[in-house]
Structure formats: structure tokens, C-alpha cells
C-alpha positions as a printed NumPy array, in Angstrom:
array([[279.84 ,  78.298, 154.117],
       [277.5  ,  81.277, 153.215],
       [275.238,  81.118, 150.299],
       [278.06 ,  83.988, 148.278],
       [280.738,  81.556, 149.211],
       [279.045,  78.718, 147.897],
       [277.748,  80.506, 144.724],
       [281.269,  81.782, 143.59 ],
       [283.011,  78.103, 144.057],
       [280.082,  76.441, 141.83 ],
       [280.774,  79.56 , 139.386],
       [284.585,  78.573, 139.401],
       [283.822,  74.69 , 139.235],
       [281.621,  75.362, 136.015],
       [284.298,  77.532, 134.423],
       [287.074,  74.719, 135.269],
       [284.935,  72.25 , 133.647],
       [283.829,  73.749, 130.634],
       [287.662,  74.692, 129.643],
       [288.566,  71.399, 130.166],
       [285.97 ,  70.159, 127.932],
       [287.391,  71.423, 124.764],
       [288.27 ,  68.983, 122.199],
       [291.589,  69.758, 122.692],
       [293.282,  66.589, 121.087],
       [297.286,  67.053, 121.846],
       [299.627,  68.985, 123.577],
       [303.644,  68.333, 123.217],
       [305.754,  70.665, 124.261],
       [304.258,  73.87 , 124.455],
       [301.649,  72.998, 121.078],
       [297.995,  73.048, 121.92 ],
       [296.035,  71.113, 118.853],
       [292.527,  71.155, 118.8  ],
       [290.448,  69.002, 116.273],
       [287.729,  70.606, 114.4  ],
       [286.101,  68.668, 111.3  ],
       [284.43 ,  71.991, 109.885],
       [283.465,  72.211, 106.511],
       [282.58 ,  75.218, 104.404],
       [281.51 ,  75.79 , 100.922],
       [282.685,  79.054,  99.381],
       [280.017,  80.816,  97.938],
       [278.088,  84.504,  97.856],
       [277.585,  85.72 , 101.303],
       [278.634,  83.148, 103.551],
       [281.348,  83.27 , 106.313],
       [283.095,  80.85 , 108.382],
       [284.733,  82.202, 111.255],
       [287.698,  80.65 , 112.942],
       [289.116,  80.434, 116.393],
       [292.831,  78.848, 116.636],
       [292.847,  78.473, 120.591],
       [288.664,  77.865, 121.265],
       [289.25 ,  81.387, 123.528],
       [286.02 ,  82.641, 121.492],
       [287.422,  84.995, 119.908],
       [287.498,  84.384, 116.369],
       [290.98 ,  84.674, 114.374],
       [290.2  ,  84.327, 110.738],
       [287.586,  84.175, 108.867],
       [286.695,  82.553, 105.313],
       [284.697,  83.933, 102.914],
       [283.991,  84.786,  98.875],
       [284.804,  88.632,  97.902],
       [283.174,  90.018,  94.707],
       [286.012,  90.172,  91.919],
       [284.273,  91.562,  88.828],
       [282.281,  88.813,  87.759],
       [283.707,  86.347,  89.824],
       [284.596,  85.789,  93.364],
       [288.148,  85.701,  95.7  ],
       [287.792,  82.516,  98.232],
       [289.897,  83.698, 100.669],
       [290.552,  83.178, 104.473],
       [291.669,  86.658, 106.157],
       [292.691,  88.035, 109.887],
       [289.874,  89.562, 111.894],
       [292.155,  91.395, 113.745],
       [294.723,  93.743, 112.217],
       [297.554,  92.363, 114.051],
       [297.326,  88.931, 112.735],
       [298.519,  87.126, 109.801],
       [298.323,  85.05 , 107.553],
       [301.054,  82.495, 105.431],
       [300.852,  83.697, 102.033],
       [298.948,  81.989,  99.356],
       [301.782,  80.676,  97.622],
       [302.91 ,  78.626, 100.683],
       [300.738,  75.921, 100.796],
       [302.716,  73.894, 104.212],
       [304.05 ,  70.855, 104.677],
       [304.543,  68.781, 108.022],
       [308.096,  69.765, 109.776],
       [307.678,  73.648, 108.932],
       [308.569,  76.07 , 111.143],
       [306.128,  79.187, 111.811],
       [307.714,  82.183, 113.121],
       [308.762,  85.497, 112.006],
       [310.715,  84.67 , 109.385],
       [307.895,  82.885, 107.147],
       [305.793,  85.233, 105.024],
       [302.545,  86.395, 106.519],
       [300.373,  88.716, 104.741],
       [296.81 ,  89.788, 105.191],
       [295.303,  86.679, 103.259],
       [294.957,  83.386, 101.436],
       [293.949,  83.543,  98.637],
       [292.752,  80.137,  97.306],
       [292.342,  81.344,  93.819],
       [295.832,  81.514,  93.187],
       [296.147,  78.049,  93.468],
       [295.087,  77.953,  89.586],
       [292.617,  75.661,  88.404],
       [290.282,  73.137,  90.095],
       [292.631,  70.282,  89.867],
       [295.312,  72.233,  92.131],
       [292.952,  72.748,  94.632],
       [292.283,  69.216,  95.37 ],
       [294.471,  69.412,  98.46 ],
       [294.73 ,  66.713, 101.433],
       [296.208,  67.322, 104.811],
       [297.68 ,  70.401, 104.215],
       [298.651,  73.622, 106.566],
       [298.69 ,  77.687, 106.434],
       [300.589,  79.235, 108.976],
       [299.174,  81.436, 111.263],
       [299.64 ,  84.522, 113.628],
       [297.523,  85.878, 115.958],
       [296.926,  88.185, 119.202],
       [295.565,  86.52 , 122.396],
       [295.449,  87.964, 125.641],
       [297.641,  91.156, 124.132],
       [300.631,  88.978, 123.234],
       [300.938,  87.51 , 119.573],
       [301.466,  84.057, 118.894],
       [302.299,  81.132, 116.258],
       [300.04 ,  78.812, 114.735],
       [298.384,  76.428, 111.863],
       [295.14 ,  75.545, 110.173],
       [295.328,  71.877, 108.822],
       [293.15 ,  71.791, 105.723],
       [291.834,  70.157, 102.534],
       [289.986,  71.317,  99.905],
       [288.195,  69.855,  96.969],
       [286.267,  71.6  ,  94.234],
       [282.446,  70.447,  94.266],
       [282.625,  70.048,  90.427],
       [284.341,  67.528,  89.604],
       [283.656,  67.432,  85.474],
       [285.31 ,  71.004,  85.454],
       [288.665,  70.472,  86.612],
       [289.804,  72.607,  83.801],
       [287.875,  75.231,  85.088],
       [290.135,  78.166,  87.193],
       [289.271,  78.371,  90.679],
       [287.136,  81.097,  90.931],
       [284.809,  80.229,  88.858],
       [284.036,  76.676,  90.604],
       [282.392,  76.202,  93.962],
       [285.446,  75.135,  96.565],
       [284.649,  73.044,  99.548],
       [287.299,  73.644, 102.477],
       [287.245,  71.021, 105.302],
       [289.488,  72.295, 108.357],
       [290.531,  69.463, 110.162],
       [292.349,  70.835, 113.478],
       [294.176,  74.139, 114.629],
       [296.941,  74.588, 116.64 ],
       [299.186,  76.944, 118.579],
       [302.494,  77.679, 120.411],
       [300.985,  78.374, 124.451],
       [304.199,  80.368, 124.749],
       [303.818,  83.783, 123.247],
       [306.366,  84.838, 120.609],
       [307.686,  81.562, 119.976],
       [307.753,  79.483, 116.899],
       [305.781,  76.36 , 116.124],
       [306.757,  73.768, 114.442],
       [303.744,  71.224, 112.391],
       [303.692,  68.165, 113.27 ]])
């Protein structure tokens, strides 16, 4: 075998191995879910970027926007094509996420109200995005706690908000709904 040959099948054995080593957790049907355990604490400047299907390209991202003297925690698309459920869906297990759920251009946490609504465990936001040219259906599974815990009188956007995304997932076929589980 000549030395190109041999080159090109180690390149291809590397790039089998390393796609096969993400921590891809469960597929049924056609529903990828991949486990994450990322946490992120809202606050001026920061960013948290999110890939739904580990392709590398990120999706979402999370971040604090100025708001007079207070700031929007939101999560938003990076790409104009994708979407987002809107803020007042907050999902539950058994959910379908297609075209027929509301997807805007955000999530806006500070809607929730105050800090004790955003104590949140094991929750989802519906999600769709563009992968390869073809759009398709997803979730976030997420929590969130405020870090102040003596304030939880206090609305949302004037607390710090720790979000903890625990897995993503997505319908492989493009198009199609997903449904949480």
C-alpha cells in the first residue's frame, strides 16, 4: 500500500473514531441525545455558546443584553434560520416540537418573573435549527436557579441566574418533529 494510501485510511480511521466518541447518550427512533452538564452564570459580557448535534457549529447562544439599567438573560439563534420556543413555554416531557409550536428569535428568562419562578428543574425549550442546509427539530433540557437565594422577591433581572444545561437533542431526520422524552 503506498505511503498516500496509507495516510488517507489513518485520516479516515481518526475521523471515524473521534465521531464516535461523542457523548452521545441515546438514540430511539430517529432522536440523537447528547449529555452535556454545562453550567453558566448570566452576567455582563459572558457567552455560552451551544451546539444541539456536537457538529461544531454552534446553534444558540446565552448571554446578558444591556436593558437600561438592568440586563435580558436570554438564549438566542446564531443563525437566522433557527428558532427558538418562546419564553412563555417553559416544556414539559411528552411535547411535541414541530412547526406548529411557537418559535421566535429568543428566550427570554426574565419573563419568567421573579427569582422564585426561575428555580426550574428538568425542564425543556424547543428548538430549531439548520444543519447541513436542511432544518431540523430539537430540545435543550435545563434548570436554573438564581445564585441569591435571600432575594427571591427580587425580579429576575436584577439577580444573578445560574443555567445548568443538562443534555440536547435532535430529530436525525430533517423536517420532522421530535417528541421529549
Amino acid at each position: 500500500m503506498s505511503k498516500i494510501k496509507l495516510f488517507i485510511s489513518l485520516q479516515v480511521f481518526v475521523v471515524i473514531c473521534s465521531i464516535s466518541s461523542c457523548k452521545k447518550i441515546k438514540e430511539k427512533n430517529e432522536t440523537v441525545i447528547f449529555k452535556k452538564d454545562i453550567s453558566f452564570l448570566f452576567s455582563k459580557g459572558q457567552k455560552l455558546f451551544i451546539d444541539i448535534n456536537n457538529d461544531k457549529i454552534y446553534d444558540f447562544k446565552c448571554l446578558s443584553i444591556p436593558f437600561g439599567n438592568r440586563f435580558r438573560k436570554v438564549i438566542i439563534p446564531i443563525n437566522t434560520k433557527n428558532k427558538i420556543s418562546d419564553d412563555s413555554k417553559i416544556l414539559e416531557k411528552g411535547v411535541v416540537i414541530n412547526e406548529n409550536l411557537f418559535l421566535s428569535n429568543e428566550f427570554d428568562f426574565n419573563k419568567l418573573g421573579v427569582s422564585k419562578e426561575s428555580i426550574i428543574n428538568n425542564k425543556y425549550i424547543g428548538v430549531q435549527f439548520e444543519a447541513e442546509g436542511f432544518m431540523h427539530y430539537g430540545w435543550i433540557k435545563f434548570s436554573l436557579e438564581p445564585k441569591d437565594y435571600k432575594n427571591l422577591n427580587t425580579p429576575i433581572y436584577y439577580q444573578k441566574i445560574k443555567l445548568n444545561i443538562h443534555e440536547t437533542a435532535y430529530n436525525l431526520n430533517y423536517d420532522k418533529p421530535i417528541v421529549i422524552n
